[in-house]
N, C-alpha and C positions, 0 to 999 in steps of 0.2 A: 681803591688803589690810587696813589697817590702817581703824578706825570708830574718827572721834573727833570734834570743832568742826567741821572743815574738811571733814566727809564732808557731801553732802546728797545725800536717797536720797526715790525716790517714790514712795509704796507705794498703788496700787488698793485698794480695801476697805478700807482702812485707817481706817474710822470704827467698826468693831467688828470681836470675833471674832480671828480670826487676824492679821488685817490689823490692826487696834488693836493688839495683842502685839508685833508687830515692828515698828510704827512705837515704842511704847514704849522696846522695847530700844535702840532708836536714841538717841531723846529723854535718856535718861538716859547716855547717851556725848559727849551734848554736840553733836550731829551735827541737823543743820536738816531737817527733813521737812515732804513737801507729802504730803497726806495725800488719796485721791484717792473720791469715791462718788457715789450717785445723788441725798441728799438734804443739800443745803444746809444744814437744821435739824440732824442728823446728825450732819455735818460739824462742823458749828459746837461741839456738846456735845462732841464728841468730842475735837479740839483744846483745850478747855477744861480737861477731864480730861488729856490730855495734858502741858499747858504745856510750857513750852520753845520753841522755834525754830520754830512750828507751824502750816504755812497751806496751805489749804484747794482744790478745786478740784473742781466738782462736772463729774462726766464719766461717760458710760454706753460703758462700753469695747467697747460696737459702735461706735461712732461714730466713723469715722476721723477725717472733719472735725473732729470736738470732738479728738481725739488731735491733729491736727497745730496747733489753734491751740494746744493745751496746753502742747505743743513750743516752740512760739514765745514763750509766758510764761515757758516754765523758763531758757532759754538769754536771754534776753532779763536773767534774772535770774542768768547766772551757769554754766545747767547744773547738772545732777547727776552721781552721779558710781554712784549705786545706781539700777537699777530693778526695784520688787517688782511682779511681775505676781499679784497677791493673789484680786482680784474672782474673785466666780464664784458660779454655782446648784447647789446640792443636789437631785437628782430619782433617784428610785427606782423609779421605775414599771417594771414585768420589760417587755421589748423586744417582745412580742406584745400590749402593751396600751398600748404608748406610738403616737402619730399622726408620722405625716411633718410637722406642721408644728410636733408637740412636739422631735420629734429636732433640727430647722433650730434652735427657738430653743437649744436646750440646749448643742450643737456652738456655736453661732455665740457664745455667751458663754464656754465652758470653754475652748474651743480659739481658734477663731478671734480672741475678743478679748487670748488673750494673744498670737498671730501679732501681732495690728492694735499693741499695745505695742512687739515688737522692732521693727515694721518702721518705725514713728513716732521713736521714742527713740535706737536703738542707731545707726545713721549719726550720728546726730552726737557721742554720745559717743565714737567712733570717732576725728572728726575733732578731738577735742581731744587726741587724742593721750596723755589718760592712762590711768591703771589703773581701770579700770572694775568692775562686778557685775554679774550680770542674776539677778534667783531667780523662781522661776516656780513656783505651789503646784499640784502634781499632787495623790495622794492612794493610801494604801495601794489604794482600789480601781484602782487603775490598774496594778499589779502582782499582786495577787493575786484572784479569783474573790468579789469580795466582793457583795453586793445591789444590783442594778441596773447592770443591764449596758450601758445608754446611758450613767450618768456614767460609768460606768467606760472605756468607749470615749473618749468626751472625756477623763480623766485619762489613758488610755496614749497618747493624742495626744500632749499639752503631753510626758510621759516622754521619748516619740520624737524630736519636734522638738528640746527643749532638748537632747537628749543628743549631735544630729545639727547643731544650731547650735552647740556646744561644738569639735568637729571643726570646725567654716569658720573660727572665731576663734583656731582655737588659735594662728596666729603675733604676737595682737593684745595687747591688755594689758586685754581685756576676758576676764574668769570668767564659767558660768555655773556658776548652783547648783538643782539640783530637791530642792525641797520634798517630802514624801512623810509626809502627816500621818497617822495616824489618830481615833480619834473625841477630838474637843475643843471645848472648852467655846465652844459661838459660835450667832449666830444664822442659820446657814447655814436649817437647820428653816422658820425663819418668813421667809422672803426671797422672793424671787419668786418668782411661780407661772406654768407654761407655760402658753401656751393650751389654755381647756378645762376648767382643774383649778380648783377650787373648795378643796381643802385639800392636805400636803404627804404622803408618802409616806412612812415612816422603813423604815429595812433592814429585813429580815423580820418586818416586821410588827410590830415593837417599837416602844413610844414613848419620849419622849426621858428618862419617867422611869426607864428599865432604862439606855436607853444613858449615861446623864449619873451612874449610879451612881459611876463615879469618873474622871469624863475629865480627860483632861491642860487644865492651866489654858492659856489663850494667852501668856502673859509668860513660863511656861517655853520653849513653840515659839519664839515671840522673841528668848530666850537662844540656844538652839539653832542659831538661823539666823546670829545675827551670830559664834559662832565659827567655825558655816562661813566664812561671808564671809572671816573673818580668817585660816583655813586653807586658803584656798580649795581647799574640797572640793565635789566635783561633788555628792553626794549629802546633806541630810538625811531620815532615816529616822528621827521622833520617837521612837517605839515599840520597847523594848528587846524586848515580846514576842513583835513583830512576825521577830522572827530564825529560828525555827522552822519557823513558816510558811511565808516565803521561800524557807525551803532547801530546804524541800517542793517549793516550783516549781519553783528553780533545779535540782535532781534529776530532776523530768520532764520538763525540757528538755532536760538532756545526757546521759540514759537514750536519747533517742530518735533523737542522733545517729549516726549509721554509723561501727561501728568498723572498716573497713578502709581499708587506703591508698589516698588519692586521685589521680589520675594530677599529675604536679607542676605540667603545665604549667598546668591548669585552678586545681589549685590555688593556683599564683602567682597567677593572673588573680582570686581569690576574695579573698586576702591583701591584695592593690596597694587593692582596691574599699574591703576592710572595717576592714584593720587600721590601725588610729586610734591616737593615743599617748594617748585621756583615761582608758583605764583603766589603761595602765602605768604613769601616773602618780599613781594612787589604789595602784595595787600598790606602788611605790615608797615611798609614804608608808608603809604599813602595815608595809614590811618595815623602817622606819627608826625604828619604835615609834612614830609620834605618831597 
């Protein structure tokens, strides 16, 4: 999918942080964004620093109702043609000291509010019949054993869903793309706080002056996302270092598979359920060098 003037994309968070980065990348392609957050004033700075094609839309992405009047502004105005499901809370609290009313909030804004996005946006970009995007920011923790294990459940959520909404669209001319950051430079730290919590949690106990030692800037993520979009590749994975680690997992996964032959017929019935073309298609690309 090609980002250029005539692309207009909607990116949640997009007043700072990651969500500022990728609506940037945009901005500078000549491509109109509505930049989507909780605070108006925000908003407004944010856009400013931005310029270009740049407006505004203040929305708390639990709110379906605020999702669907949002809806009815954008289309109202034309439609988009990107949607960045960006927003979200950073919480690290270890799972035996987190509360059942911390877990509802934390789920209902990481996962849930990016569900409340496709389910408001993607029908109608659907109905226009053209070439679409959806990217959705998970998060290395959502792939690998990182600190705090409630976001990290809400990140392999959004993983799961977008990878398994990627399968329903595949005969459409909508992509999706998962996001898959590691640590960068944003104000996720100082964002909202669950109920309860009086200050923010950082991964094992570090603060942000250890982790900020050399994080990835957000205009490079930015960069990143929009060659996805333009390759449409199911994955970005920021993090070159991140590859190690990975195959770390990816090896105790298929370590733990059974190596004997399975009876066929089960097996067909296993194949029909699971086998998808979105990574034959990521296979495909790699084997054609790009």
């Amino acid at each position: 999918m090609k980002i250029g003037p005539e692309t207009t994309a909607l990116v949640t968070g997009g007043d700072s942080g990651i969500g500022f980065g990728i609506a940037q990348a945009f901005v500078q392609r000549g491509a109109r964004v509505v930049i989507a957050g909780l605070s108006e004033e925000a908003l407004a700075e944010a856009a400013n620093q931005l310029g270009g094609r740049v407006s505004t839309a203040v929305l708390d992405i639990r709110d379906r109702e605020g999702w669907a009047q949002l809806a009815e502004r954008l289309w109202a105005d034309g439609g988009i043609d990107v949607l960045v499901n960006n927003a979200g809370v950073g919480y690290l609290t270890p799972a035996l000291e987190t509360s059942f009313e911390q877990w509802d909030w934390l789920i209902d804004i990481d996962l849930t509010g990016t569900f409340n996005g496709v389910r408001s946006i993607v029908p109608r970009m659907l109905r226009t019949g053209s070439p679409g995007r959806i990217v959705s920011t998970a998060s290395i923790g959502g792939l690998l054993a990182a600190p705090g294990s409630v976001y990290a459940a809400a990140k392999a959520g959004v993983i799961g869903f977008m990878e398994a909404l990627q399968t329903e669209l595949w005969d459409t001319q909508i992509g999706v793309t998962i996001l898959v950051p590691g640590i960068v430079r944003s104000n996720i730290a100082n964002g909202l706080l669950p109920p309860g919590e009086s200050q923010g949690v950082q991964p094992g106990g570090a603060g942000l002056d250890v982790l900020y030692q050399e994080p990835m800037e957000p205009k490079e993520v930015g960069e990143r996302v929009i060659r996805a979009i333009q390759n449409d590749a199911l994955y970005v994975v920021t993090h070159a270092e991140h590859g190690p680690l990975l195959q770390r997992r990816f090896d105790a996964i298929r370590r733990a598979v059974p190596l004997e032959t399975p009876p066929e017929a089960r097996a067909a019935v296993e194949r029909m359920v699971l086998e998808h073309p979105i990574y034959d298609a990521v296979r495909a690309r790699i084997e054609e060098g790009e």
